[in-house]
C-alpha positions as CSV (number, residue, x, y, z in Angstrom):
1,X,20.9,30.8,-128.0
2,X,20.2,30.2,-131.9
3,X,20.7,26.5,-131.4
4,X,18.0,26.4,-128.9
5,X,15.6,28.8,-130.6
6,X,16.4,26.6,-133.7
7,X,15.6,23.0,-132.0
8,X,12.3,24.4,-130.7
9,X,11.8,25.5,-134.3
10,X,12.7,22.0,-135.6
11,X,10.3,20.5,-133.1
12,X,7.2,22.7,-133.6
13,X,7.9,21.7,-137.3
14,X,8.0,17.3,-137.0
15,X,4.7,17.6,-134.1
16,X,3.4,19.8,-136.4
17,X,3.5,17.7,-139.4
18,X,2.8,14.5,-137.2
19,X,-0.2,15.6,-135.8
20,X,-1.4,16.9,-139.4
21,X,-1.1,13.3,-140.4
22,X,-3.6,12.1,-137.6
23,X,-6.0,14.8,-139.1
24,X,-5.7,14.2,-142.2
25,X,-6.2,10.4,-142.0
26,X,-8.8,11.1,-139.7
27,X,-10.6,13.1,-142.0
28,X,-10.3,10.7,-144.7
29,X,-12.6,7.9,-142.9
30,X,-15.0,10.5,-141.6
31,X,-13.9,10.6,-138.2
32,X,-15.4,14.1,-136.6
33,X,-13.0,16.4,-135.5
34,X,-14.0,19.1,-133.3
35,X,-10.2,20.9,-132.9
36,X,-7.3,20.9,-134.4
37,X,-4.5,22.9,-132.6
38,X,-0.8,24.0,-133.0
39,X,0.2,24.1,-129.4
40,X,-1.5,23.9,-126.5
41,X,-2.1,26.1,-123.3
42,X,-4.3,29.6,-123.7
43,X,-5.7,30.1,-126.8
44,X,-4.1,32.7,-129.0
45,X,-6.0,32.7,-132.5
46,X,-8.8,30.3,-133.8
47,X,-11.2,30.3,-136.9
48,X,-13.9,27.6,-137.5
49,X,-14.2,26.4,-140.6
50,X,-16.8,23.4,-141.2
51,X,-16.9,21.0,-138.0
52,X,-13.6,21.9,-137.4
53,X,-12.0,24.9,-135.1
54,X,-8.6,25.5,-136.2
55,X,-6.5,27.0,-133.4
56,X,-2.8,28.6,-132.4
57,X,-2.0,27.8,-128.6
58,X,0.5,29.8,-126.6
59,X,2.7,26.9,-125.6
60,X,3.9,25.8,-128.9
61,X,4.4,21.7,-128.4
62,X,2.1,19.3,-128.2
């Protein structure tokens, strides 16, 4: 059970960090960004900030 709890961990972490690449590079040529979201599914906490929503999703990949 720990190994699986730890590999979704481990996951979450690398698309995490992948996705914050996009963004940031994104970001850096002025590319709008209307969301960007941890997860995916129902949303589960947001804040806007600027042009941006930043957002926690229930289903915690993608």
């Amino acid at each position: 059970m720990i190994g699986i709890l730890s590999f979704i961990l481990a996951l979450g972490v690398i698309i995490l960090v992948h996705e914050l690449g996009h963004f940031l590079v994104a970001k850096h040529y002025g590319i709008l960004c209307h969301e960007f979201s941890i997860g995916m599914g129902p949303l589960v906490w947001s804040k806007k900030r600027g042009e941006t929503t930043y957002s926690i999703r229930a289903i915690p990949f993608g």
